[in-house]
C-alpha positions in Angstrom: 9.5 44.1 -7.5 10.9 40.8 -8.1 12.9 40.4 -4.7 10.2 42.4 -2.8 7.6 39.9 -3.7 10.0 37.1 -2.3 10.2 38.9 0.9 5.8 38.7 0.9 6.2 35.1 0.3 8.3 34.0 2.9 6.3 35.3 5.6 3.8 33.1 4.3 5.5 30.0 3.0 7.1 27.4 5.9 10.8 26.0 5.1 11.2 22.6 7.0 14.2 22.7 8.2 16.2 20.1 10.3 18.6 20.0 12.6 20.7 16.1 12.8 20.5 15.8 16.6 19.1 18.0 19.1 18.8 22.1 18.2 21.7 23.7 20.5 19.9 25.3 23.5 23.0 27.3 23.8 25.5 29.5 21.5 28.7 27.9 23.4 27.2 24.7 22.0 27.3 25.4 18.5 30.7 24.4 16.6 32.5 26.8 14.4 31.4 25.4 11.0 28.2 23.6 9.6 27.8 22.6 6.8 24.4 23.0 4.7 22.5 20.0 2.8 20.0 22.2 -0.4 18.3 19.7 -2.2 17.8 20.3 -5.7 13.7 20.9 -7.9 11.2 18.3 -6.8 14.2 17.3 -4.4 13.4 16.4 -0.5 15.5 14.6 2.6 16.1 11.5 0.3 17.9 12.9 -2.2 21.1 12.4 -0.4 20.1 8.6 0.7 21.5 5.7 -1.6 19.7 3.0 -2.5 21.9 1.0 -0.1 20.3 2.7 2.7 23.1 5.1 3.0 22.5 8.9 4.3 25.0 11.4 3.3 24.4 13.8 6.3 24.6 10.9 8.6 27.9 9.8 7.1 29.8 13.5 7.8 28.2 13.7 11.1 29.7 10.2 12.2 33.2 10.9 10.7 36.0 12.4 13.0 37.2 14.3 10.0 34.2 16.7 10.3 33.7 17.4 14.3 34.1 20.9 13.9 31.1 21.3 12.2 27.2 20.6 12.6 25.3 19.4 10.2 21.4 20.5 8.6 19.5 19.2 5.8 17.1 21.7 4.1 14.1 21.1 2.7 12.0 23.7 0.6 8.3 23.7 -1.0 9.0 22.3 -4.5 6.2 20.3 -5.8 6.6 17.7 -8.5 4.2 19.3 -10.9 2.6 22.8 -11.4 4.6 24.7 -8.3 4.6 28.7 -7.7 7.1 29.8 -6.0 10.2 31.3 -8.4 14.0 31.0 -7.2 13.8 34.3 -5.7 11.2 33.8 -4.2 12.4 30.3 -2.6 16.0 31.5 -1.8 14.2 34.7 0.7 12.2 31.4 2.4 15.4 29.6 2.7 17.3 32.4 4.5 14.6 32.7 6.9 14.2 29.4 7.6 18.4 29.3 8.0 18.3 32.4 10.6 15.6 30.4 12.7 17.7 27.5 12.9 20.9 29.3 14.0 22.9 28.8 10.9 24.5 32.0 10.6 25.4 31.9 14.5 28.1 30.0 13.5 31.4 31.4 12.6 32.2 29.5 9.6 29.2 28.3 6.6 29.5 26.0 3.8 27.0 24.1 1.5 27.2 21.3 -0.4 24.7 21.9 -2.9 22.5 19.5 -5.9 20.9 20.8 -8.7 19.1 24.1 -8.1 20.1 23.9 -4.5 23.2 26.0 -6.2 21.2 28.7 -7.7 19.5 29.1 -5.0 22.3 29.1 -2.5 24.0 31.9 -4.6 20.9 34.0 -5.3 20.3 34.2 -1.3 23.9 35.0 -0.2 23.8 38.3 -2.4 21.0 39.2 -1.2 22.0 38.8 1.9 25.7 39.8 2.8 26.3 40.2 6.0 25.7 36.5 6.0 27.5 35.0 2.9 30.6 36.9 5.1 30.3 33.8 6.9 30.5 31.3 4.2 33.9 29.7 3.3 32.7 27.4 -0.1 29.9 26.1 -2.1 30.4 22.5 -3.3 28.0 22.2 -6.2 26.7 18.7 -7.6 25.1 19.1 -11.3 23.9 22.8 -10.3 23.0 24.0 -14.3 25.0 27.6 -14.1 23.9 27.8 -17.6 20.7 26.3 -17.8 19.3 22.6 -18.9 17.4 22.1 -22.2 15.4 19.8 -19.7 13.8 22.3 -18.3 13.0 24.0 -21.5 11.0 20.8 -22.5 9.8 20.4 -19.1 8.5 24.1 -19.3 5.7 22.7 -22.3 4.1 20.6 -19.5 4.9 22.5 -16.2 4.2 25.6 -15.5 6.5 26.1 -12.7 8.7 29.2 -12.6 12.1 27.0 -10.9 11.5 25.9 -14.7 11.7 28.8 -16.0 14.9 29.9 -14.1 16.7 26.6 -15.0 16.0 27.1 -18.8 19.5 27.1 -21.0 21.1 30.3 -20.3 21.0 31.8 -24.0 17.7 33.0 -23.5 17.5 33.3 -19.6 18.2 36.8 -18.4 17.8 35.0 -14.6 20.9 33.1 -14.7 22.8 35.4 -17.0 22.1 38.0 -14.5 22.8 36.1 -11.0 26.1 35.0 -12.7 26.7 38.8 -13.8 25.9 40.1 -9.9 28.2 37.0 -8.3 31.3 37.8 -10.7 30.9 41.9 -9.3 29.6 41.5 -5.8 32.0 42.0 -3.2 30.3 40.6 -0.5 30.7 37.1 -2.4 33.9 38.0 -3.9 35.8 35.4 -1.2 33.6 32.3 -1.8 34.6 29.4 -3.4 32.4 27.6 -6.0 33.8 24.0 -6.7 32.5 22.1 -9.0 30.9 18.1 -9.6 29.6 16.5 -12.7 27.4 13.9 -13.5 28.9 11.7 -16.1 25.9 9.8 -16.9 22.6 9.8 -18.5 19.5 9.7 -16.6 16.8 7.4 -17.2 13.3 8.6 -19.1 10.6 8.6 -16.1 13.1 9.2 -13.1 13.6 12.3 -11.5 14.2 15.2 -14.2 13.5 12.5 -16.4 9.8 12.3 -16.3 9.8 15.0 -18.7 11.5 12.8 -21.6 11.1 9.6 -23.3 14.7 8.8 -23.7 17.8 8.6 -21.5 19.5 12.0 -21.4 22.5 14.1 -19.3 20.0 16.2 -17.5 23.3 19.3 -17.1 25.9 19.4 -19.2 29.6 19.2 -18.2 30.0 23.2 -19.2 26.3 24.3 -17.6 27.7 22.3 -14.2 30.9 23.8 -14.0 30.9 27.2 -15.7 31.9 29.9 -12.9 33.5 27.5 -10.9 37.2 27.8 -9.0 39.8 28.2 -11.7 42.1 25.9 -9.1 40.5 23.2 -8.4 39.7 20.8 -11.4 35.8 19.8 -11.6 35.3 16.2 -10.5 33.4 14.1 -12.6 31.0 11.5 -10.9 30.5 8.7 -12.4 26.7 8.5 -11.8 23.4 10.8 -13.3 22.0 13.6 -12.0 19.6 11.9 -9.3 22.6 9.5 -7.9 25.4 11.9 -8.0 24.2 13.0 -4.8 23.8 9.2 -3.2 27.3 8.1 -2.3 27.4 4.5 -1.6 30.6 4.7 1.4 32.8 7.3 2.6 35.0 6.2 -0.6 32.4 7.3 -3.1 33.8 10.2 -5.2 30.8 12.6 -4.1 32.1 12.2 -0.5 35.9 12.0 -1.0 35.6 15.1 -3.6 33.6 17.3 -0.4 36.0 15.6 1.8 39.1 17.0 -0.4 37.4 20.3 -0.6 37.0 20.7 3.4 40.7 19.6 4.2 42.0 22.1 1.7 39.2 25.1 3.1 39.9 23.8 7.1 38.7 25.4 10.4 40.1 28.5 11.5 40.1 29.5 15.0 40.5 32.6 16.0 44.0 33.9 17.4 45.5 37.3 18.8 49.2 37.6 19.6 51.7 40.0 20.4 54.5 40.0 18.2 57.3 42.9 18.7 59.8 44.8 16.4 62.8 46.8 18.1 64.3 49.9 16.8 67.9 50.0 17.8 70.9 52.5 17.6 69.0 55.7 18.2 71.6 57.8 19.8 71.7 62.1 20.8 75.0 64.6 21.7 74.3 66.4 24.9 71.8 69.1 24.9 70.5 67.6 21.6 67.3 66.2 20.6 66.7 63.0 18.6 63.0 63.1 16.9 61.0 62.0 13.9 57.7 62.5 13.0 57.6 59.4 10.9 59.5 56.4 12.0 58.6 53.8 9.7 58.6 50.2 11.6 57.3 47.2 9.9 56.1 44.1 11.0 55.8 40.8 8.8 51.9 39.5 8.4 51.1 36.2 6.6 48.4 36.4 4.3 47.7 32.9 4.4 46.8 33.5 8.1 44.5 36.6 7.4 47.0 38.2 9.5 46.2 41.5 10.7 47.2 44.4 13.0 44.7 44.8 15.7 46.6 47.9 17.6 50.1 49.0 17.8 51.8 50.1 21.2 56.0 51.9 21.4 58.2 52.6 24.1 61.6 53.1 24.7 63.9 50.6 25.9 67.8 50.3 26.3 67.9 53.8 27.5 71.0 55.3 28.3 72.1 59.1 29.2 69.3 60.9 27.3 66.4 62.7 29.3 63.0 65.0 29.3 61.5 61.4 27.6 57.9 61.3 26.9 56.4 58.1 25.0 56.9 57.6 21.7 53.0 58.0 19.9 51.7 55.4 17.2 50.6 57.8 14.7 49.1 55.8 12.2 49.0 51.9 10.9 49.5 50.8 7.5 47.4 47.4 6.7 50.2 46.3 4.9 52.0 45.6 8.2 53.7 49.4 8.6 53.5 51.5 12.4 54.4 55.3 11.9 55.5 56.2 14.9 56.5 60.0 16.2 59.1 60.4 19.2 61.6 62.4 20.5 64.0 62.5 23.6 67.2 64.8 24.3 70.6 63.9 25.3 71.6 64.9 28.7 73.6 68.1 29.5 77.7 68.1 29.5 79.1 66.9 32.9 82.3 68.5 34.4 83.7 64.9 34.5 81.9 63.0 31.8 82.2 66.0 29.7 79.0 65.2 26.8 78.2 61.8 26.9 76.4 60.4 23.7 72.6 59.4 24.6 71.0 56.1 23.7 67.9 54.6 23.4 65.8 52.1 21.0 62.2 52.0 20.3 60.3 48.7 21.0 57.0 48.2 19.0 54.3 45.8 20.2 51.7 44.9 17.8 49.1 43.0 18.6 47.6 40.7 15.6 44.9 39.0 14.7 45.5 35.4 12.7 43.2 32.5 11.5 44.8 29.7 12.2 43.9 25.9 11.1 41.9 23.6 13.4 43.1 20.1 13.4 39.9 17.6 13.0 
């Protein structure tokens, strides 16, 4: 009931979403990645300006390091007091609103994400998986995977249901449950979480703050990084949980952290190559046949390519002395990297002169392969 309620409300509730630079008129114009700005509760377009003036979005689109990729900033209806709409409900919007703007036209997705941007990032890619296919990582600033006890105090004022989803998770079957579906989805299974931290306290009366009369860490270091990638070490940010999303300069730790994250996750392009394997030494008396109905040839695939076998073509080369030769048939491929192949040719009949000449032949194997390889920005 839940999700189908979220599908009535965003038919009826607008996402603003924009586009830095023109909207591509075309498909060839769109570049392989982007990468996706979600704002976090009560958040809006300046939550990723500093107070020097600085605009995230505007400093990735500007560096060379990221022209592979476009760049959007999201914004979602998320009043500062009394909203309506529930994370659910919010995420269905948000996918909309993505689809409209081309987002998932591109080949590669990834989001860098504050607050309850993450939750709602997640929730919206399992329920949507043909789409989160597309998406390489989520870079996560403060999101509270576990809950913040702000929110439960928040909650005695506010009746907004985002409140209610963010409340700490040992009472809050929401986030217990989204972390329970993201852990056993395979549609998500590739996605990369990393994780930020905000290592300071936020002021009383500014941003999540409002709600209390005393500085406080608005998530905890455990809520910001539980479920996160076991490889990459959560990076603390030495700011609170409005400014960890406001770096200063491109050598702010926000940006440098993303930055590390997109040079180790790069741009793949697309490749297909032939690459061949040769049987040799197949020989055959006179007036005998040579066959198998299993030939076993292998080829070598990297994995950290994504290599794969596309289709697999044999024929006979090096022949010599053998005859009644039909093709040799590709019988079935392994995805390991294995062609079974079935042939069979016969040896030519005894000469007066040559008396029975040994046949030879070998069996060349073309297989044609898919790879991902890295784009140089």
């Amino acid at each position: 009931m839940q999700r189908a309620a979220a599908v009535l409300w965003a038919l009826t509730v607008s996402l603003v979403f924009a586009y830095l630079g023109s909207c591509p008129a075309k498909a060839d114009d769109l570049k392989p990645r982007v990468i996706v700005f979600v704002h976090g509760i009560h958040g809006n377009r300046d939550t990723w300006r500093a107070p020097n003036g600085v605009y995230w979005p505007e400093l990735i689109q500007s560096d060379p390091h990221f022209q592979k990729s476009d760049v959007v900033v999201a914004e979602y209806p998320t009043p500062s007091m009394y909203g309506k709409l529930s994370t659910v409900q919010i995420s269905e919007t948000l996918w909309q609103s993505l689809n409209r703007q081309r987002v998932w036209e591109h080949k590669e997705v990834v989001f860098i994400a504050h607050s309850l941007g993450g939750i709602l990032t997640e929730e919206m890619l399992l329920s949507h998986p043909a789409d989160a296919a597309r998406v390489r990582f989520i870079v996560s600033y403060s999101t509270p995977h576990q809950g913040s006890f702000v929110a439960n105090l928040a909650k005695i004022y506010d009746s907004d249901p985002l409140l209610t989803d963010l409340r700490e998770s040992n009472d809050n079957s929401f986030l217990m449950d989204l972390e329970q579906k993201w852990r056993s989805t395979q549609s998500v299974d590739g996605i990369h979480r990393y994780c930020a931290f905000e290592a300071l306290d936020t002021a009383a009366g500014a941003g999540a703050g409002k709600y209390l009369r005393a500085h406080t860490r608005v998530v905890s270091y455990y809520s910001a990084t539980y479920g996160c990638d076991v490889n990459t070490a959560p990076q603390k940010i030495t700011a609170d949980h409005i400014d960890i999303v406001r770096p200063l300069s491109r050598t702010a730790d926000a940006y440098t952290f993303f930055a590390r994250v997109y040079r180790n996750n790069p741009v793949m392009d697309a490749v297909e190559a032939i690459r061949d394997n040769k049987v040799s030494g197949l020989t055959v008396d006179c007036n005998r046949t040579n066959s198998a109905n299993d030939l076993q040839v292998p080829i070598v695939l990297d994995t950290t390519l994504q290599e794969r076998i596309l289709s697999v073509q044999a024929e006979y080369v090096d022949t010599d002395k053998i005859r009644e030769i039909s093709s040799p048939a590709v019988t079935k491929i392994d995805p390991g990297g294995i062609a079974h192949i079935s042939y069979a040719f016969k040896g030519q009949g005894r000469g007066l002169l040559l008396g029975c000449p040994v046949g030879r032949a070998s069996i060349l194997v073309h297989f044609k392969i898919h790879s991902e390889v890295p784009v140089d920005e």
